[in-house]
N, CA, C and O of each residue as an XYZ file, in Angstrom:
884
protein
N     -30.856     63.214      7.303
C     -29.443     63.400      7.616
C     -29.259     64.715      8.377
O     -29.977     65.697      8.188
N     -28.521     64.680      9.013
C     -27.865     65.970     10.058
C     -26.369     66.365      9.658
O     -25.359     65.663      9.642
N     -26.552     67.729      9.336
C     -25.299     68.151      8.918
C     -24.337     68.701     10.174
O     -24.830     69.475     10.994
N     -22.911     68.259     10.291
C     -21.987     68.693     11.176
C     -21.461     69.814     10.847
O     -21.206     70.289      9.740
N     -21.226     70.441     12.527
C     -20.835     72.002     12.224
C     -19.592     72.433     11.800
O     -18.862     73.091     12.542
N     -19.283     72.119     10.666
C     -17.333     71.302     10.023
C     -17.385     73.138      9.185
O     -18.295     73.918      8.906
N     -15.725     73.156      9.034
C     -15.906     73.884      8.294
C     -15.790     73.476      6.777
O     -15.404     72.417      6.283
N     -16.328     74.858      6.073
C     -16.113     74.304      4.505
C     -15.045     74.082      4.430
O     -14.114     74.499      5.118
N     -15.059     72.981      3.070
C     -13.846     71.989      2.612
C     -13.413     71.587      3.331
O     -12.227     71.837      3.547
N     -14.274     70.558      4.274
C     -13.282     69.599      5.545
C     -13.359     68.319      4.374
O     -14.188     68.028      3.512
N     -12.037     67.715      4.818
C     -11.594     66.517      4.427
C     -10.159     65.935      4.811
O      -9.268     66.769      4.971
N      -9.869     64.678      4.962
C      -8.946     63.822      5.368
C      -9.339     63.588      6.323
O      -8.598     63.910      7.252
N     -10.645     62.933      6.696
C     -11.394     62.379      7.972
C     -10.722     61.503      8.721
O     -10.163     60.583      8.125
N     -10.590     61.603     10.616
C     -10.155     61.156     11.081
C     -10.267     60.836     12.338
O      -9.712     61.475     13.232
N     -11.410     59.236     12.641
C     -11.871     58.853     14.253
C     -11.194     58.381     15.003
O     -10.316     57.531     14.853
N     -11.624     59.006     16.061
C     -10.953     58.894     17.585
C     -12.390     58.253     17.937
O     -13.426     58.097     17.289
N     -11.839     57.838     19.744
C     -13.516     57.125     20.368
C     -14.333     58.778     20.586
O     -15.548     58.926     20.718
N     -13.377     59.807     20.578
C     -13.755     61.549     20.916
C     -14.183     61.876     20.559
O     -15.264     62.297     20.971
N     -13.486     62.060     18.810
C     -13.528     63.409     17.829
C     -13.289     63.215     16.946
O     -12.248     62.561     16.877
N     -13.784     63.472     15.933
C     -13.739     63.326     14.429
C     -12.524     64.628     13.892
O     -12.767     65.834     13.835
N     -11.200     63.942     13.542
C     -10.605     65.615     13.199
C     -10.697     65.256     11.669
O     -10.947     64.146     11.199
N     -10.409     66.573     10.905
C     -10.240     66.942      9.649
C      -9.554     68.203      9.588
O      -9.304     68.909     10.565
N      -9.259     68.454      8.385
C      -8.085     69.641      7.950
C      -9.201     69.810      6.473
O     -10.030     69.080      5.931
N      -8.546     71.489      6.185
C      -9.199     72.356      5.052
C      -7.688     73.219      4.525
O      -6.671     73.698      5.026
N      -8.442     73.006      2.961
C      -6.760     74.062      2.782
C      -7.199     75.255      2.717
O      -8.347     75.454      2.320
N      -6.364     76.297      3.097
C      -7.108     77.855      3.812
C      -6.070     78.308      2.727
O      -6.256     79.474      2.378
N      -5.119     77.735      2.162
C      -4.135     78.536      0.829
C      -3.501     78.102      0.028
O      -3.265     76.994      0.508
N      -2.886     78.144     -1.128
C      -1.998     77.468     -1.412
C      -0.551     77.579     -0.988
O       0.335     76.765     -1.247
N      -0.454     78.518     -0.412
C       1.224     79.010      0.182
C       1.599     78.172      0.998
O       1.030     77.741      2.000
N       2.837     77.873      0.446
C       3.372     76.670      1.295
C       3.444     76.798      3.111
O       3.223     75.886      3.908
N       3.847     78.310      3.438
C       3.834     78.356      5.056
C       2.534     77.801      5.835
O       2.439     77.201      6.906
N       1.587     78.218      4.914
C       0.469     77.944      6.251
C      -0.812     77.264      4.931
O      -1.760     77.966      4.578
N      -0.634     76.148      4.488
C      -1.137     75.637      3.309
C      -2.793     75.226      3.744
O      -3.778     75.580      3.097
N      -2.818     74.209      5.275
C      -4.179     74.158      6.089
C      -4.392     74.144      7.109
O      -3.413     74.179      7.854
N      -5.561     74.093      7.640
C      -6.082     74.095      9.130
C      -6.338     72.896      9.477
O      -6.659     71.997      8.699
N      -6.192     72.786     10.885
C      -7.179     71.262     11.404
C      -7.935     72.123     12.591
O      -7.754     73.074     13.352
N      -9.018     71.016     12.178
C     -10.232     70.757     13.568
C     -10.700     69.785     14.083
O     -10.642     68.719     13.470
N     -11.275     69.848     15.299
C     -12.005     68.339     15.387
C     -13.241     68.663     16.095
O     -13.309     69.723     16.717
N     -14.533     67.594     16.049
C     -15.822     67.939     16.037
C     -16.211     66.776     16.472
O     -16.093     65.727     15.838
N     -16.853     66.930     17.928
C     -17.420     65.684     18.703
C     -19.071     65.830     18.002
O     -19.929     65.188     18.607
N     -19.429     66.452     17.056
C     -20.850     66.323     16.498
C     -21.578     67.508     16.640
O     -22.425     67.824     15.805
N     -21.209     68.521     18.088
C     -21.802     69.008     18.165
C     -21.045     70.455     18.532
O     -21.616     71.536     18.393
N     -19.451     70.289     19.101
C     -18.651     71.126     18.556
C     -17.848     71.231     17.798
O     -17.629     70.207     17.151
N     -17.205     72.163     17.547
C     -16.235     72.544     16.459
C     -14.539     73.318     17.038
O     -14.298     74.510     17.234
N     -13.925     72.528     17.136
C     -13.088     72.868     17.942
C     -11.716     73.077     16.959
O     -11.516     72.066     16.286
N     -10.466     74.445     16.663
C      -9.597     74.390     16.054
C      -8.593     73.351     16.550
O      -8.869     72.906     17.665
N      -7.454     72.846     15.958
C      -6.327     72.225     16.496
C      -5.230     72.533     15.956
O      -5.264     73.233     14.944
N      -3.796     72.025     16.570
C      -2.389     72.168     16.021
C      -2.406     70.881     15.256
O      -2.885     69.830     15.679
N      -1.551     71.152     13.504
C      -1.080     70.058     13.035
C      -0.511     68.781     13.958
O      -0.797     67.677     13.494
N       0.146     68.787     15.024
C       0.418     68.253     15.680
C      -0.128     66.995     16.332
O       0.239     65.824     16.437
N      -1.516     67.984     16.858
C      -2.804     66.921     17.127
C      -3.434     66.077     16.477
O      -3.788     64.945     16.808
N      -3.620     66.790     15.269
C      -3.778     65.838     14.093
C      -3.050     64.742     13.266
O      -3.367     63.724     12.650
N      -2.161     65.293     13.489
C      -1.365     64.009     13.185
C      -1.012     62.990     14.089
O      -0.478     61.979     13.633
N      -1.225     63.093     15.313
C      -1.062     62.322     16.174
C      -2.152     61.131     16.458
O      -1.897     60.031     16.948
N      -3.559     61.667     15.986
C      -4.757     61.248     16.045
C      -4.856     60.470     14.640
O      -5.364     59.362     14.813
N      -4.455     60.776     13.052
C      -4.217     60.525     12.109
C      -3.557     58.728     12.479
O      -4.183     57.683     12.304
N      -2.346     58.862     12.938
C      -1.077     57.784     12.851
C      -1.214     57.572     14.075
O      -0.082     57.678     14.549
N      -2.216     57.239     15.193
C      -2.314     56.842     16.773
C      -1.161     56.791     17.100
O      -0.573     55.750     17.393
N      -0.541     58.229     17.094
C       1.107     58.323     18.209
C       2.221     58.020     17.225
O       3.252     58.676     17.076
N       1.743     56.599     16.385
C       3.075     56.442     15.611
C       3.965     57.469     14.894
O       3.418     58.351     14.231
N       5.120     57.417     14.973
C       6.387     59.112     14.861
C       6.053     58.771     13.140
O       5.435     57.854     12.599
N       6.849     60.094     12.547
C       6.999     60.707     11.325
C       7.823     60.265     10.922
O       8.625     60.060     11.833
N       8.339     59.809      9.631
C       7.329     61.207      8.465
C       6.173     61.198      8.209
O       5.658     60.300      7.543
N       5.705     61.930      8.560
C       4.247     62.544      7.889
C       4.270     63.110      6.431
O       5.272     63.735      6.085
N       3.129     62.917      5.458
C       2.894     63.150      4.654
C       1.639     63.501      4.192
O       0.751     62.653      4.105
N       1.432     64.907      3.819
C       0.422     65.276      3.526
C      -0.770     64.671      2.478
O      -0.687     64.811      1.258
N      -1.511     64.211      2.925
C      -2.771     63.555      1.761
C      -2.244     61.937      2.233
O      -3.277     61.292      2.053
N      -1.551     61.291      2.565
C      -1.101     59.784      2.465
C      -2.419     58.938      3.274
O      -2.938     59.521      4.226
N      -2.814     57.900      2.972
C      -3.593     57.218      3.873
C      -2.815     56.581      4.064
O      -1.830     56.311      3.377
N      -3.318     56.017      5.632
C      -2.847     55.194      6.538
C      -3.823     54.176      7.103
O      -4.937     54.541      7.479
N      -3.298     52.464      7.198
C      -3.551     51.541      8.157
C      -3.027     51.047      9.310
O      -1.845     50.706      9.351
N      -3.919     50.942     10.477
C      -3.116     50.290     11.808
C      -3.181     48.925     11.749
O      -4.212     48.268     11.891
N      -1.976     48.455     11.518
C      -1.571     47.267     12.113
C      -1.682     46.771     13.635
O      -1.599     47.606     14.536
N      -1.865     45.458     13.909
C      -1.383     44.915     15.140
C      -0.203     45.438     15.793
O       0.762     45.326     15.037
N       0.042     45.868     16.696
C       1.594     45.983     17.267
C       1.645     47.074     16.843
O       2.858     47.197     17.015
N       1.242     48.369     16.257
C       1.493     49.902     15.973
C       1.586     49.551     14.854
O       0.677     50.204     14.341
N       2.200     48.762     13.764
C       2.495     48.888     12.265
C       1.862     49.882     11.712
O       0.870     50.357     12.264
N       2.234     50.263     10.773
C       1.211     51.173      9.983
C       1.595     50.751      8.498
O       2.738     50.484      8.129
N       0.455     50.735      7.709
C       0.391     50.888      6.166
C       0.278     52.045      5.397
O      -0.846     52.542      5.474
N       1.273     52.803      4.487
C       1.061     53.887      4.256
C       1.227     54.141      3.063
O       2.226     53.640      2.549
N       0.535     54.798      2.400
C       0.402     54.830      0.540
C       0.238     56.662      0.209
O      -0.516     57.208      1.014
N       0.605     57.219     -0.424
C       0.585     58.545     -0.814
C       0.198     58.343     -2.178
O       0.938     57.555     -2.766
N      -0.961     58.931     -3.017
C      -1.622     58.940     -4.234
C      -0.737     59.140     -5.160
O      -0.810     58.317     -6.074
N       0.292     60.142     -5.293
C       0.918     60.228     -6.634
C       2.072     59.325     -6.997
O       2.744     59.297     -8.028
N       2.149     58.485     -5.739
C       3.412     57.055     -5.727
C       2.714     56.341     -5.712
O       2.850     55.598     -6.684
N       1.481     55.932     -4.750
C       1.116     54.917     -5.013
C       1.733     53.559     -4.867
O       1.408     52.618     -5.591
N       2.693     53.472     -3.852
C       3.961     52.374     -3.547
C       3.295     52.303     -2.151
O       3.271     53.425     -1.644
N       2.732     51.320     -1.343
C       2.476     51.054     -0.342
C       3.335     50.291      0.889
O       3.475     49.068      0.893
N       3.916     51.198      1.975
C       5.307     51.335      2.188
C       4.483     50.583      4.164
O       3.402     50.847      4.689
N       5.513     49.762      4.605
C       5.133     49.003      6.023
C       6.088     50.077      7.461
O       7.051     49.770      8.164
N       5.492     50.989      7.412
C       5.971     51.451      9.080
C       6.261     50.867     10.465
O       5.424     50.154     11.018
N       7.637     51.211     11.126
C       7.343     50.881     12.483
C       6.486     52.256     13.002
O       6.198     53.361     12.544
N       6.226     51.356     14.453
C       5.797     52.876     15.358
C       6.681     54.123     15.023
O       6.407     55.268     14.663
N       8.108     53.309     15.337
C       9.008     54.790     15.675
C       9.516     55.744     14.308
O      10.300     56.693     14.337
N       8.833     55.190     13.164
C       8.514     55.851     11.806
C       9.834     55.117     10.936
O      10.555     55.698     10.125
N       9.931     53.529     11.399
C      11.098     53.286     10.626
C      10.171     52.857      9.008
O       9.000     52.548      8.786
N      10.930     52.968      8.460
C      10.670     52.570      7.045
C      11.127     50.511      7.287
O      12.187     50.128      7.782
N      10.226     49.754      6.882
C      10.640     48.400      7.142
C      10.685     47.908      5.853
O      11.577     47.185      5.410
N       9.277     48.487      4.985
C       9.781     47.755      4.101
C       8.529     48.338      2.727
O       7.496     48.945      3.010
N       8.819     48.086      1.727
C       7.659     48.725      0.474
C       6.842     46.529      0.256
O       7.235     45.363      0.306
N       5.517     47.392      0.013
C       4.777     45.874      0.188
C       5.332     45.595     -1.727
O       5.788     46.467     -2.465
N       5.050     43.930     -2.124
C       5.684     43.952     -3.347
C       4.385     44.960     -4.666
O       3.271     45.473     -4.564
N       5.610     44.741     -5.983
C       5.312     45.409     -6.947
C       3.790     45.433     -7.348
O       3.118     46.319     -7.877
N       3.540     44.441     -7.015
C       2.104     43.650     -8.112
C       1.191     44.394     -7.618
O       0.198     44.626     -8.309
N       1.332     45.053     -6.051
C       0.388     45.674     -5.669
C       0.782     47.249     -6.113
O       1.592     48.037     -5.625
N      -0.224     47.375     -7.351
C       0.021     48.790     -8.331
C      -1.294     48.905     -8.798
O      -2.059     47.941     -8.817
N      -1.650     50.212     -9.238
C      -2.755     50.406     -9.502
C      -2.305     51.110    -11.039
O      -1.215     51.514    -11.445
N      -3.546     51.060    -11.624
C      -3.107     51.388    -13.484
C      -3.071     52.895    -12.793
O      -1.962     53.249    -12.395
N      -4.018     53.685    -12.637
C      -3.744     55.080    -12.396
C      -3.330     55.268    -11.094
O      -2.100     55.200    -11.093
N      -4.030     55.602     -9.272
C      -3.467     56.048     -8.585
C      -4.146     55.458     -7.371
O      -5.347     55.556     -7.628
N      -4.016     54.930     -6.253
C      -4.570     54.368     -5.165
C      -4.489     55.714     -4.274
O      -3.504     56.326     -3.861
N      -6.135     56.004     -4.096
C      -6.514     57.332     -3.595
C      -6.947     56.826     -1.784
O      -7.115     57.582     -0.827
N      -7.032     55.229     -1.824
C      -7.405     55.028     -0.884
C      -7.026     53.505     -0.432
O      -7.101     52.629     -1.294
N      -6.632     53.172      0.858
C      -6.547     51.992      1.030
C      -7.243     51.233      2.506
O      -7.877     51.937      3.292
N      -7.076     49.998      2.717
C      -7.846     49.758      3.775
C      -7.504     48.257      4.256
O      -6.998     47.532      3.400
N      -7.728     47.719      5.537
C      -7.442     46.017      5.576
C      -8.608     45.447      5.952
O      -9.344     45.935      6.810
N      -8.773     44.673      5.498
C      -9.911     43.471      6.337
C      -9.673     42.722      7.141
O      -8.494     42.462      7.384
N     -10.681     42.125      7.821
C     -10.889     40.962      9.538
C      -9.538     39.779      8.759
O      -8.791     39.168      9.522
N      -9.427     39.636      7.421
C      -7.897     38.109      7.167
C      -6.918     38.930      7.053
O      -5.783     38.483      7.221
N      -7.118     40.426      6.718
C      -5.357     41.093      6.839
C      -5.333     41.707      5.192
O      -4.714     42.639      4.679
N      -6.065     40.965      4.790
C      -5.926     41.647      3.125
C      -6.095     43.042      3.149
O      -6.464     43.766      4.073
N      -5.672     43.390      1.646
C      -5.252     44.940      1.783
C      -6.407     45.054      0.154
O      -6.360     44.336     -0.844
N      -7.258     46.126      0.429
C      -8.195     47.047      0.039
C      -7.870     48.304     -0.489
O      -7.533     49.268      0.199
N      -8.000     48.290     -2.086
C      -7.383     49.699     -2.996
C      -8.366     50.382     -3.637
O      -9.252     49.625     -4.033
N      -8.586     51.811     -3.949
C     -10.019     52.348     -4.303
C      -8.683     53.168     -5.441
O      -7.898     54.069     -5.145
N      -8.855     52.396     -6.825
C      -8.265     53.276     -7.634
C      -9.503     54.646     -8.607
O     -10.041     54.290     -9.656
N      -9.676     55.653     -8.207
C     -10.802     56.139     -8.449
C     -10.544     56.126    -10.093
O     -11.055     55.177    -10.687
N      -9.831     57.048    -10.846
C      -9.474     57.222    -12.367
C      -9.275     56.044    -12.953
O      -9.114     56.104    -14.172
N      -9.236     55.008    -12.467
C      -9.431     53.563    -13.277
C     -10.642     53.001    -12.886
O     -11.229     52.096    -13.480
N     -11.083     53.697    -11.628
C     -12.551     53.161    -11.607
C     -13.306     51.712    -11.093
O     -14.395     51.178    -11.307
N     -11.949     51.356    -10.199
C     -12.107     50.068     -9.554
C     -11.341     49.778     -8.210
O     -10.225     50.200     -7.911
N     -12.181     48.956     -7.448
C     -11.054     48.675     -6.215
C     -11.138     46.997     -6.752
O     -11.717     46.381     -7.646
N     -10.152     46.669     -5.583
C      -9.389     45.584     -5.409
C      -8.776     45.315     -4.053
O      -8.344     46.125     -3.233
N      -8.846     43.756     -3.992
C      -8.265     42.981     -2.887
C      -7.033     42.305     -3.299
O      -6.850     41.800     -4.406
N      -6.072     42.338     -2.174
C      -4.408     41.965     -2.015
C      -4.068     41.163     -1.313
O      -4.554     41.183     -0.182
N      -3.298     40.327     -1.586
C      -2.602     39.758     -0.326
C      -1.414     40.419     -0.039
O      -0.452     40.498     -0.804
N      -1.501     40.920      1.140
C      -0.205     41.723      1.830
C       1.002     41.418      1.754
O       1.876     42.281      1.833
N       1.310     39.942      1.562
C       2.801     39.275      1.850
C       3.135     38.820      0.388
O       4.286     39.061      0.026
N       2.249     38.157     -0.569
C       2.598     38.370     -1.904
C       2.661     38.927     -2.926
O       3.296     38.704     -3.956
N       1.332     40.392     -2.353
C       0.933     40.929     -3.465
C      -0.107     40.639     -4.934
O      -0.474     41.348     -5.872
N      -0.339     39.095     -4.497
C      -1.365     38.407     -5.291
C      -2.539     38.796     -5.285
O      -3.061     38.548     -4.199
N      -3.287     39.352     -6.075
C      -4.686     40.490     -6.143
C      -5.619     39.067     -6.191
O      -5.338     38.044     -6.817
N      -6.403     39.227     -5.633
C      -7.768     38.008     -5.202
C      -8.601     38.453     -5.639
O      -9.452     37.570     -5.741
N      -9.026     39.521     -6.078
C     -10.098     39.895     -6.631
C     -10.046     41.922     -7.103
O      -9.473     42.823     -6.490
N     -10.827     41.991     -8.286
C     -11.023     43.392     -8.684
C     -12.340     43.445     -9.390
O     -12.777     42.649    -10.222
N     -12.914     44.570     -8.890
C     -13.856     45.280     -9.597
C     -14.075     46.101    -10.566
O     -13.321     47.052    -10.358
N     -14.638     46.274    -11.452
C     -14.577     47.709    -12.098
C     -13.387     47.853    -12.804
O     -12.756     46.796    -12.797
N     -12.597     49.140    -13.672
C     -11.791     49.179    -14.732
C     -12.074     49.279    -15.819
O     -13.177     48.743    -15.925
N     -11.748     49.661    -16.785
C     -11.921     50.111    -17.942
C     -11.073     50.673    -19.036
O     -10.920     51.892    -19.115
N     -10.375     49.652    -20.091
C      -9.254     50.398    -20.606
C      -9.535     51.236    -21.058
O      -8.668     52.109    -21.035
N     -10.876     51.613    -21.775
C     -10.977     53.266    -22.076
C     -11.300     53.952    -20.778
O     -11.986     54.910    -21.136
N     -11.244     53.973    -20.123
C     -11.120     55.033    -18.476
C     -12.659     55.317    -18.540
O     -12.915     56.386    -17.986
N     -13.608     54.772    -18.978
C     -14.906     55.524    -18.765
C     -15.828     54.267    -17.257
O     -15.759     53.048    -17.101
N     -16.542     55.300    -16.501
C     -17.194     54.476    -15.426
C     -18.271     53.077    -16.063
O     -18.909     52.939    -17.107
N     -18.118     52.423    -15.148
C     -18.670     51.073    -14.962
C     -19.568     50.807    -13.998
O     -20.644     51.376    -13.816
N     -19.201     50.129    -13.527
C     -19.575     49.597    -11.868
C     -19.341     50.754    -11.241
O     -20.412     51.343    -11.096
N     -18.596     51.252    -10.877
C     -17.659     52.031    -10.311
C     -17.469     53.445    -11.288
O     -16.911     53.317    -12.377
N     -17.935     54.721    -10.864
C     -17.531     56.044    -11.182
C     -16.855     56.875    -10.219
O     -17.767     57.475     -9.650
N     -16.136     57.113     -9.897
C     -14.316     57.067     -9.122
C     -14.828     56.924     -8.236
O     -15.726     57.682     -7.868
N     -14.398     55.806     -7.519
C     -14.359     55.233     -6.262
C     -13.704     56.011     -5.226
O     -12.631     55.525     -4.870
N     -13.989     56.896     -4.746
C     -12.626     57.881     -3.712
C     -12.165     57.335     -2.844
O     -10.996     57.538     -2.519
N     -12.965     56.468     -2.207
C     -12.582     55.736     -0.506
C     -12.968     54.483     -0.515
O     -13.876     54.065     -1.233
N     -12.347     53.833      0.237
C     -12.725     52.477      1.316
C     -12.693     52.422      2.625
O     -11.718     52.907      3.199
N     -13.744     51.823      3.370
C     -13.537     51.569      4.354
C     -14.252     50.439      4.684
O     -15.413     50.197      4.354
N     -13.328     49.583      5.518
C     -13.711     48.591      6.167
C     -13.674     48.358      7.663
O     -12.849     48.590      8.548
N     -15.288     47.625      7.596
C     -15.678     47.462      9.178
C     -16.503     45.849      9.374
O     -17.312     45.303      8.625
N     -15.969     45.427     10.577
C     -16.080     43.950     10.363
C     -16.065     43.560      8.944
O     -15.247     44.096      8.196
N     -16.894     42.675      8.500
C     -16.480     41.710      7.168
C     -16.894     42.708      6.425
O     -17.266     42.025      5.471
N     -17.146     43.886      6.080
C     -17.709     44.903      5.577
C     -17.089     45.722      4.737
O     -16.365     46.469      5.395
N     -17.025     45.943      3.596
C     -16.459     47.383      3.151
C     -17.344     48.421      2.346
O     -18.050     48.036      1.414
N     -17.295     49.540      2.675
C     -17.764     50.709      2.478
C     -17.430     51.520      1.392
O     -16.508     52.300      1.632
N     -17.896     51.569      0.285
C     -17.148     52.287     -1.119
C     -17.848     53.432     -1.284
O     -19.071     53.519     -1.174
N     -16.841     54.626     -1.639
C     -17.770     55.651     -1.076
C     -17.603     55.635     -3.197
O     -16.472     55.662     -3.682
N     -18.540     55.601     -3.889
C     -19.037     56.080     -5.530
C     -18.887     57.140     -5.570
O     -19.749     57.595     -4.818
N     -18.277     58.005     -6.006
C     -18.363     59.602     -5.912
C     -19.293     59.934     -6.971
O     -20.320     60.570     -6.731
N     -18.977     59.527     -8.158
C     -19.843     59.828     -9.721
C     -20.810     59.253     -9.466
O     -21.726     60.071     -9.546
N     -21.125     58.454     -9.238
C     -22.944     57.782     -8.896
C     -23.017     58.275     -7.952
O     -21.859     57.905     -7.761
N     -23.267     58.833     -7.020
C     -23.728     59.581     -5.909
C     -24.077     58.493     -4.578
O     -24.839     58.698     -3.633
N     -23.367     57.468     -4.822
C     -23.464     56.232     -3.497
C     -22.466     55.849     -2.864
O     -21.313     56.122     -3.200
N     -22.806     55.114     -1.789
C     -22.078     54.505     -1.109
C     -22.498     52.675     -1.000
O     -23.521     52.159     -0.549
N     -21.288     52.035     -1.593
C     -22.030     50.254     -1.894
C     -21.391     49.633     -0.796
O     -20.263     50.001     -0.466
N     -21.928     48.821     -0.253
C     -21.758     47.639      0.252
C     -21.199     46.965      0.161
O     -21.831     46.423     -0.745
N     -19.872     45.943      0.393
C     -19.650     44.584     -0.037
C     -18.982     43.940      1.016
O     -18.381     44.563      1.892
N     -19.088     42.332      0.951
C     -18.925     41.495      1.961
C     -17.205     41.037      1.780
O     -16.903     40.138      0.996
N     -16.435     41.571      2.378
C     -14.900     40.956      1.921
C     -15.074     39.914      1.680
O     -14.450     39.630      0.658
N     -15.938     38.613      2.298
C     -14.796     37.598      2.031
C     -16.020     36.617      0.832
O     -15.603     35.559      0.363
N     -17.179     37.013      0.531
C     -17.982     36.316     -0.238
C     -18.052     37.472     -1.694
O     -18.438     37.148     -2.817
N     -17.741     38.346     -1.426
C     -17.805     39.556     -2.541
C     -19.153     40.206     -2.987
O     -19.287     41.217     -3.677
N     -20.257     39.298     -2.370
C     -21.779     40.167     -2.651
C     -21.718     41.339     -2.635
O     -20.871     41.574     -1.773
N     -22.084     42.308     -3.049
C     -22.461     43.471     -3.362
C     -23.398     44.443     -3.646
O     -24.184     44.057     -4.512
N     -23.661     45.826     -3.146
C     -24.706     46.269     -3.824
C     -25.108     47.168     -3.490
O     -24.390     47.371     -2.511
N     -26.085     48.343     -3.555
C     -25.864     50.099     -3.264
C     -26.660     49.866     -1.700
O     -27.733     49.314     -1.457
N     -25.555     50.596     -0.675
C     -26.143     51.043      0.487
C     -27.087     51.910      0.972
O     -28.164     51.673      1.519
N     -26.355     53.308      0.607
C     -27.164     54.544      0.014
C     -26.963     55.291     -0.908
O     -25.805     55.190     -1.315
N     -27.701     56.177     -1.564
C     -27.724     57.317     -2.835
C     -27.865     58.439     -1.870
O     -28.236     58.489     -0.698
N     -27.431     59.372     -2.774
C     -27.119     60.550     -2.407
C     -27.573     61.428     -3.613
O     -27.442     61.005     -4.762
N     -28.095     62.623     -3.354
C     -28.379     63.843     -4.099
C     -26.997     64.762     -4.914
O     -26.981     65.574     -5.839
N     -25.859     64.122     -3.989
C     -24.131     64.561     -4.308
C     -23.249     63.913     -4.477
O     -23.514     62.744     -4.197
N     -22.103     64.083     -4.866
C     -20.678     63.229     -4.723
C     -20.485     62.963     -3.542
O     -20.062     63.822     -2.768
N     -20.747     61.760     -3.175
C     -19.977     61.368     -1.731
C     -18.187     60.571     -2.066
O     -17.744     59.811     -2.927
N     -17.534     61.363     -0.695
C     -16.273     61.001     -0.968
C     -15.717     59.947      0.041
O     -14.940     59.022     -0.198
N     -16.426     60.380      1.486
C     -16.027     59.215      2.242
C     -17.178     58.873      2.989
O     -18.264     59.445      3.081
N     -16.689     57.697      3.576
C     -18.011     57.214      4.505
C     -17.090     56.804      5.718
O     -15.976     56.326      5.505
N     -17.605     57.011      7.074
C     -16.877     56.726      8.490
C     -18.128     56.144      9.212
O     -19.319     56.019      8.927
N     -17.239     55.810     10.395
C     -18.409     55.598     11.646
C     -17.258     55.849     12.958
O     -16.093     55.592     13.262
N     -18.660     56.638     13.552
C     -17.455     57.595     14.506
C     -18.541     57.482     15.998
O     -19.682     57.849     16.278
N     -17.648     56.902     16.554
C     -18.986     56.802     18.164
C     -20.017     55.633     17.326
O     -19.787     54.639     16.637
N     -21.239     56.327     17.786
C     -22.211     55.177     17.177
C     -23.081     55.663     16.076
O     -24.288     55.446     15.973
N     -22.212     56.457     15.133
C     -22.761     56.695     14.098
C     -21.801     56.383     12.793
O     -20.663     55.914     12.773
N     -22.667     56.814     11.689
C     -22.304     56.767     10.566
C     -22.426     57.748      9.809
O     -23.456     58.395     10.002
N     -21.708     58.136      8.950
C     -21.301     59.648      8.615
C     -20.731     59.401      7.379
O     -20.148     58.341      7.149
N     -20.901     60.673      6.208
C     -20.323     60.751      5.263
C     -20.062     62.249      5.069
O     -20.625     63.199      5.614
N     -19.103     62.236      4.188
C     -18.506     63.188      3.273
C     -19.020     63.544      1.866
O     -18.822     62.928      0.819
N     -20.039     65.179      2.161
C     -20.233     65.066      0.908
C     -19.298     66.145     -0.363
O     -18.103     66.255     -0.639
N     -20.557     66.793     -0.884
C     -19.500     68.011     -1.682
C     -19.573     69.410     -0.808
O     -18.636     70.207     -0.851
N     -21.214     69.749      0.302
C     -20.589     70.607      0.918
C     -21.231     70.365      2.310
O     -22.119     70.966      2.915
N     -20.504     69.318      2.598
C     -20.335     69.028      3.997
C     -20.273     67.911      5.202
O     -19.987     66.884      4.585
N     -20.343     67.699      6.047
C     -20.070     66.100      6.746
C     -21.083     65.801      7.535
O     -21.068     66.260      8.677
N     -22.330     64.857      7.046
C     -23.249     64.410      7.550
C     -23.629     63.380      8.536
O     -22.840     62.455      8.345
N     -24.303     63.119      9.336
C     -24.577     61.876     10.160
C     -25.615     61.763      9.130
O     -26.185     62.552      8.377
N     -25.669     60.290      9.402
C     -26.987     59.279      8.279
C     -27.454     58.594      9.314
O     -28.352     57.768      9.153
């Protein structure tokens, strides 16, 4: 693996066909709370919140919300979920609020991460419950879940931080097992991609690589 020249505590990863940006919190004070950068692999370049968020939500207008993941829809839509609500809310481009997707799609503790697949279904990485899950977008009818545990202890799954999906593919980044698994959206096979020596939090592919997030720092694999 090759480590990128990121600074410490980069996270909220974010590909362009360019540049990989990310933000670090440099304080807790509300005026100037973090930084962004972005890093074609081999530089390290500062940026304005601005840029980043623009690159974050491809152009689509605000509100912005700090920590929220986001999905692109067809037509600009965006899907947008913030961890401590956890209410997964349907954007226009021009940042209208259209509509909250229904109830059913809830997680017992907190959806840290979300994602869609090649049929449109919607992809939840509840890490503190320790399981993701598949949705249907328009009913909210869950098709499938992994992992969980009414006593909160790991399973399958030791907090799941991220998802990502690529072609029929999704990418679970294991933080507590130190992997990243495999699984096929639409047959559900499964099974460890890679291990890691650390907590991995996310996994991307940026240009023609593949890259993760570890505890201190952002690797090509």
């Amino acid at each position: 693996m090759t480590k990128l020249p990121t600074e410490a505590g980069a996270f909220d990863l974010v590909c362009t066909p360019d540049w990989l940006y990310y933000r670090v919190q440099r304080t807790r004070l509300r005026h100037v709370p973090y930084a962004y950068f972005k890093t074609d692999t081999v530089h390290n370049v500062a940026v304005t919140e601005q840029e980043f968020n623009e690159a974050k939500y491809c152009g689509a207008a605000g509100p912005y919300q700090d920590g929220e993941e986001v999905v692109y829809l067809p037509g600009g839509n965006t899907l947008r979920c913030f961890y401590q609500e956890s209410v997964v809310r349907l954007f226009t481009p021009d940042g209208t609020l259209r509509r909250a997707l229904p109830d059913a799609i809830a997680p017992v503790c907190s959806f840290y991460s979300i994602a869609l697949d090649v049929q449109g279904h919607l992809w939840t990485a509840d890490p503190c419950y320790h399981q993701v899950a598949q949705y249907d977008v328009t009913t909210g009818r869950q098709f499938f879940a992994l992992g969980g545990s009414e006593a909160w202890e790991p399973g399958e799954f030791d907090h799941p931080e991220d998802i990502a999906v690529y072609e029929e593919h999704a990418f679970i980044s294991d933080m507590g097992h130190q992997r990243v698994v495999l699984m096929n959206t639409r047959t559900k096979r499964f099974g460890t991609y890679r291990t890691f020596e650390q907590p991995v939090w996310q996994y991307r592919r940026f240009q023609k690589h593949e890259l993760v997030r570890l505890n201190d720092g952002i690797y090509l694999l």
